[in-house]
C-alpha positions as CSV (number, residue, x, y, z in Angstrom):
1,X,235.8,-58.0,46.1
2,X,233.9,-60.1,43.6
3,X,232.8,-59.5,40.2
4,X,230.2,-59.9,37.7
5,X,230.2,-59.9,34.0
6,X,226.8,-58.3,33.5
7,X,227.8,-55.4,36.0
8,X,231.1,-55.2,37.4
9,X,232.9,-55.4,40.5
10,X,230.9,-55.1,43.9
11,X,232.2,-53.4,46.8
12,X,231.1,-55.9,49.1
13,X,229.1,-59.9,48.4
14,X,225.6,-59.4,48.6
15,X,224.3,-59.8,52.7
16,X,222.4,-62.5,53.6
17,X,218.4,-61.1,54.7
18,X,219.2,-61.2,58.1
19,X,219.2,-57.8,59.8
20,X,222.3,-58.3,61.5
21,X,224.3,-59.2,58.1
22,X,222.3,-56.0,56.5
23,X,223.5,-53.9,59.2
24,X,227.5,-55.1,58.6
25,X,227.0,-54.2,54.4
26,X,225.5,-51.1,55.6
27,X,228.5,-50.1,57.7
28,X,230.5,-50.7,54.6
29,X,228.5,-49.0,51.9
30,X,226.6,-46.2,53.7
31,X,227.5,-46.1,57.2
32,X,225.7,-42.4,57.2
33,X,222.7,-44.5,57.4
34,X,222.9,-46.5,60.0
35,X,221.0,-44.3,62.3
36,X,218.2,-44.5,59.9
37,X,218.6,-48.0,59.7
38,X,217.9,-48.7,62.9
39,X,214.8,-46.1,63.1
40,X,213.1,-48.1,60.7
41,X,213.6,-51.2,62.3
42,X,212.3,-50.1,65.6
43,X,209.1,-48.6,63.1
44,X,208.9,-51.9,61.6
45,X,209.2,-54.0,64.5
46,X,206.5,-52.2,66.4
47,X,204.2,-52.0,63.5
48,X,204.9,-56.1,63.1
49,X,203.7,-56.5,66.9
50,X,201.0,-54.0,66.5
51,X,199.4,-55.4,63.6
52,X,200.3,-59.3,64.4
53,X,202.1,-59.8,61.2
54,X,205.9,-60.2,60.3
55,X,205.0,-58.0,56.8
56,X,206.3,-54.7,57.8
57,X,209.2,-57.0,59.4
58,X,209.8,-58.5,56.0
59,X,209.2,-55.1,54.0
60,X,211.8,-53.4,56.2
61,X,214.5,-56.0,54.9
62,X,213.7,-55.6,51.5
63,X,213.9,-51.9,51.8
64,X,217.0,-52.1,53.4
65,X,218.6,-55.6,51.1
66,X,217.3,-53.4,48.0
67,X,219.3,-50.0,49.1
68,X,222.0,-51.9,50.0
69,X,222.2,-53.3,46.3
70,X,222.6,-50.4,45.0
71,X,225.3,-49.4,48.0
72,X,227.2,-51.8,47.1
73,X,227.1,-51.8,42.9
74,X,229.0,-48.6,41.6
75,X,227.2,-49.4,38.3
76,X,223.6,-49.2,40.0
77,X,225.1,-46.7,42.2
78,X,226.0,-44.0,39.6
79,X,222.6,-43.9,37.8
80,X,220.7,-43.6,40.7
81,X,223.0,-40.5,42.3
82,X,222.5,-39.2,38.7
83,X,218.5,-39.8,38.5
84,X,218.4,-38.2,41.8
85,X,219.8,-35.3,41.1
86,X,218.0,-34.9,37.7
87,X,214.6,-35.1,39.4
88,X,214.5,-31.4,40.1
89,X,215.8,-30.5,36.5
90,X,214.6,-27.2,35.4
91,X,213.6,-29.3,32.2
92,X,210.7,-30.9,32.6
93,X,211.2,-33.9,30.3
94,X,214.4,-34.4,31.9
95,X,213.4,-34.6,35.1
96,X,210.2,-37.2,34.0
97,X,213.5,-39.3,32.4
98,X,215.1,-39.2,35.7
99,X,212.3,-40.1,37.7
100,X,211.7,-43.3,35.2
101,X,215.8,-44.0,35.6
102,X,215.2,-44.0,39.2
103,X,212.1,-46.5,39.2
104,X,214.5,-48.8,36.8
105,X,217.0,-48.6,39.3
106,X,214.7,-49.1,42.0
107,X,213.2,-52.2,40.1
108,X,216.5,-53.4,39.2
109,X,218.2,-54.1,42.8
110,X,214.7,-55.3,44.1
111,X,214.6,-57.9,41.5
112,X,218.2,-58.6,42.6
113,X,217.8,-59.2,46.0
114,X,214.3,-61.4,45.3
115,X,216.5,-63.9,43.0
């Protein structure tokens, strides 16, 4: 397990954006989506060769490298479990929070996995 000053330990290094090295963080951090995983690659695949471009090839890993960041931080983890489940808040200012916490997360792990 490694560790970072700016958020804490990781439960796994960060995959390279291969879909066979996202597939083996997957089955660490969310193997409950593996299924799902592999549905959307077959989707992105057959789009890529339908449309005769490798951008919903490339989309599809950066989907998949940016969920995986947040697998695989607890720290990014926790506020988007939290965000998630604020979205449906009775409270209609807390639920607009939650739905800006989840973009930040969202953001956040996307800009991480394009460094």
């Amino acid at each position: 397990m490694s560790t970072q000053a700016d958020h804490g330990p990781e439960l796994v290094p960060r995959p390279e954006q291969t879909p066979d090295a996202l597939r083996a963080a997957l089955a660490v951090v969310a193997p409950g989506r593996l299924a799902e995983m592999q549905r959307t690659k077959d989707e992105a695949f057959a789009k890529a060769v339908e449309w005769q471009s490798l951008s919903p090839v490339r989309s599809w890993v950066l989907a998949w490298a940016r969920d995986i960041e947040i697998a695989r931080r607890p720290d990014l983890a926790t506020r988007h479990a939290r965000a998630k489940r604020l979205l449906e808040h009775e409270d209609e200012a807390t639920a607009r929070e939650a739905l800006g916490e989840l973009g930040a997360v969202l953001d956040e792990a996307l800009r991480a996995v394009q460094d």
